[in-house]
C-alpha positions as CSV (number, residue, x, y, z in Angstrom):
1,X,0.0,0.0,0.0
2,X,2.7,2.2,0.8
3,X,5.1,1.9,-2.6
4,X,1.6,2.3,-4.0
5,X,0.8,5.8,-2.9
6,X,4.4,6.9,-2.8
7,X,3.9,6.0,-6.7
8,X,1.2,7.9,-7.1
9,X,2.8,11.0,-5.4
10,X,6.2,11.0,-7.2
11,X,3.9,10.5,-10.5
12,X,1.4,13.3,-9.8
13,X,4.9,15.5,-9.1
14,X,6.3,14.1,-12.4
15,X,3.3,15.4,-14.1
16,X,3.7,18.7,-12.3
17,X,7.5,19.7,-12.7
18,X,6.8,18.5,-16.5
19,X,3.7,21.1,-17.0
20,X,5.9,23.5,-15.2
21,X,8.8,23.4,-17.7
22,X,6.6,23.1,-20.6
23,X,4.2,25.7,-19.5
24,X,7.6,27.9,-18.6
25,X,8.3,27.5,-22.3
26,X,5.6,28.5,-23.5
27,X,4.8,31.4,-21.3
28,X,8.4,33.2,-22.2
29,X,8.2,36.9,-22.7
30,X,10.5,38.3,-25.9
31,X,12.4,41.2,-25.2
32,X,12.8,44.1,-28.1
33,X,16.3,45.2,-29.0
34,X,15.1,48.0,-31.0
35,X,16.6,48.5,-34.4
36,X,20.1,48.9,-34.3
37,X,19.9,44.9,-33.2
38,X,18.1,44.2,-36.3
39,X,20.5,46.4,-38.9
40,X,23.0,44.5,-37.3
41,X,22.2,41.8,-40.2
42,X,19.6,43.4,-42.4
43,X,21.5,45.9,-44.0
44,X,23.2,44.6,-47.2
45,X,21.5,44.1,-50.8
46,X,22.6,39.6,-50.3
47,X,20.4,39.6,-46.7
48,X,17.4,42.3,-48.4
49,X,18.5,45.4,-47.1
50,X,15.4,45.4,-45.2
51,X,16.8,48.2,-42.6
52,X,17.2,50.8,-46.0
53,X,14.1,50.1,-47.1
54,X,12.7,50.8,-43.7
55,X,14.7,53.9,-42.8
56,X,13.4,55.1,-46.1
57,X,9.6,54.2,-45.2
58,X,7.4,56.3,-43.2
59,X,7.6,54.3,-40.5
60,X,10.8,54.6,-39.3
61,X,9.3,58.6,-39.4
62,X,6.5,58.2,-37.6
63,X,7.5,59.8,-34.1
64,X,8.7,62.8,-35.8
65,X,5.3,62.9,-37.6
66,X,4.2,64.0,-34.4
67,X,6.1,67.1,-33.5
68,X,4.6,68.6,-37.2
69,X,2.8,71.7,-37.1
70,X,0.0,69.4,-39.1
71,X,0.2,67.1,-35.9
72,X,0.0,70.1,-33.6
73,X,-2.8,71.0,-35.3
74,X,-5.3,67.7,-35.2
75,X,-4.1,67.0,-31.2
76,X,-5.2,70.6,-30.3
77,X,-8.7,69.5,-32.2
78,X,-8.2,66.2,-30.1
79,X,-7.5,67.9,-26.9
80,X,-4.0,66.7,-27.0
81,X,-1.3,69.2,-25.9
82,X,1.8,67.6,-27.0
83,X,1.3,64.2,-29.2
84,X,5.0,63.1,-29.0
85,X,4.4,62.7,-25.4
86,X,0.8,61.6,-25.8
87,X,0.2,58.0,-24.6
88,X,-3.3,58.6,-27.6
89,X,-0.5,58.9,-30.5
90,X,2.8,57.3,-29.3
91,X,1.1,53.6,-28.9
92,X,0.8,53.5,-32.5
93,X,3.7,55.8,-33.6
94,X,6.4,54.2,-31.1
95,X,7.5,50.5,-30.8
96,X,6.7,48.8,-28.1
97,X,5.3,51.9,-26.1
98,X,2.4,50.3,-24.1
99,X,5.1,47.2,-23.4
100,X,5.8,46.6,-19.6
101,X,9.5,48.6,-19.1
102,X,11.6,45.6,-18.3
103,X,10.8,44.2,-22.0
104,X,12.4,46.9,-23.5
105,X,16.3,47.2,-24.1
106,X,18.2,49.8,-24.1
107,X,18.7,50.2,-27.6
108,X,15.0,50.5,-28.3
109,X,14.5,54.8,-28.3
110,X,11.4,56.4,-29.2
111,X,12.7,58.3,-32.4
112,X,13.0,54.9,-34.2
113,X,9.4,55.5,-34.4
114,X,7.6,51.8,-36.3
115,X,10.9,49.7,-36.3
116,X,10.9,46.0,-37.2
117,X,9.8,44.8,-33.9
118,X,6.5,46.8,-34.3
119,X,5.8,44.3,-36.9
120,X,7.5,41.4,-36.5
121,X,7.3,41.1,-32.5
122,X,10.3,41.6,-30.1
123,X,13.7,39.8,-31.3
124,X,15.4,38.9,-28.4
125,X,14.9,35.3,-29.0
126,X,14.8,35.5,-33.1
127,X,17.9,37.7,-33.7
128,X,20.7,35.0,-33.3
129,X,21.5,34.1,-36.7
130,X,21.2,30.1,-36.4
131,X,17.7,30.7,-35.6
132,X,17.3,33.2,-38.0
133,X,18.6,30.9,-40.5
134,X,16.8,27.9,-39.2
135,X,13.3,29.8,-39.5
136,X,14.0,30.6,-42.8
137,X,15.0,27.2,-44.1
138,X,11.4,25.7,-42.2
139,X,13.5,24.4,-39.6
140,X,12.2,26.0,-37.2
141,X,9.1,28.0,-36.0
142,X,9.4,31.3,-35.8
143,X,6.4,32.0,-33.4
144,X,8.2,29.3,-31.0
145,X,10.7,32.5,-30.8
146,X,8.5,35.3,-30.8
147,X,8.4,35.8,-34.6
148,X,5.2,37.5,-35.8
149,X,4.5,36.6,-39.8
150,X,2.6,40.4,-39.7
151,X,-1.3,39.9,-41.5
152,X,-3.6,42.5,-41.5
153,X,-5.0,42.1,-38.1
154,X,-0.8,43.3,-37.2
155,X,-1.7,46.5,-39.3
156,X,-5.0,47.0,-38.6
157,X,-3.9,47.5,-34.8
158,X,-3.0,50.9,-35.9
159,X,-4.1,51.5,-39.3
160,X,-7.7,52.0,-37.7
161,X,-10.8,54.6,-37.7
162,X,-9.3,55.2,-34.2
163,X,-7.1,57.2,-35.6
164,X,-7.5,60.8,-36.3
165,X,-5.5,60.7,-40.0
166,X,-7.4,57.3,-41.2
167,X,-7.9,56.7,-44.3
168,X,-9.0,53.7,-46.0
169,X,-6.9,50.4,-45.6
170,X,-5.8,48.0,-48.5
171,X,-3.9,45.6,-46.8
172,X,-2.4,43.8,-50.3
173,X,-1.3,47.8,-51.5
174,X,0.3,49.0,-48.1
175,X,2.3,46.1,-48.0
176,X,3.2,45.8,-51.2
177,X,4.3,49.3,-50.4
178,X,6.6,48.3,-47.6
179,X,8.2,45.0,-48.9
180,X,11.3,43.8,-47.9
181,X,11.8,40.1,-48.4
182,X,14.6,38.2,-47.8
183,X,16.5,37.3,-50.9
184,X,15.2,33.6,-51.8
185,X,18.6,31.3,-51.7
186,X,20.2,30.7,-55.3
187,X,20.3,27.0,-56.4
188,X,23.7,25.2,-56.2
189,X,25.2,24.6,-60.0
């Protein structure tokens, strides 16, 4: 009776530790770099140059957007004093604003306005370049990591009537607009 129940207790606790870890797993939070971390590797023409083709895009403009006299203008309409310091504007026009402090590095600044991890989630578990690499071969999953494939509900978070600027969405144009895929690999001859 006794090995019995002392079996049945070290297997319930088996079961537990192993939900723990697995749970633990699952439960990770990503931390964002900001987007020096990311130019780090997505700078040159062979990778995509998908850090040029962001510093070019709006995006990377969009905090500055807000100190614009035309920005000035539709917060004071709002009722907004100052929207590069309103929490209304920034959540949208800032990466990772509304994120809990300790997620955020300290390379992630406010002025990069919609960096990479906007889209694609925070890269503190994506940005090594084995897992980059194994993600993009279909080794890996990149969600396991943190990586967000963005879709329209991504853009749509922001791209909303909520917003005093909207306009109408096309998902398929405004990404189309923003492309920057990586390079597919060239066959071996």
């Amino acid at each position: 009776m006794r090995i019995k129940t002392v079996f049945s207790v070290a297997f319930v606790l088996l079961i537990f530790a192993a939900h723990t870890l697995y749970a633990g797993s699952e439960d990770k939070e990503f931390k964002y770099g900001g987007v020096k971390t990311c130019k780090a590797c997505h700078t040159t023409k062979k990778s995509g140059a998908q850090y040029k083709i962001w510093k070019a895009s709006k995006h990377a403009k969009a905090f500055e957007t807000l100190k614009s006299p035309e920005a000035l203008k539709i917060a004071k309409e709002k009722g907004i004093d100052d929207p590069s310091k309103s929490e209304k504007c920034l959540k949208c026009h800032v990466t990772a604003f509304t994120a809990p402090a300790e997620l955020k590095g300290p390379k992630l600044t406010m002025e990069e306005g919609v960096s990479c991890e906007s889209c694609h989630g925070p890269g503190s578990a994506y940005k090594k370049k084995k897992i980059m690499i194994a993600i993009w071969e279909g080794k890996e999953d990149g969600a396991k990591y943190g990586l967000i494939k963005p879709d329209e509900k991504v853009c749509l978070s922001c791209h909303n009537e909520e917003s005093p600027t909207y306009k109408p969405f096309n998902f398929e144009e405004r990404v189309a607009e923003i492309a920057h895929p990586v390079p597919e690999k060239k066959a071996a001859k």
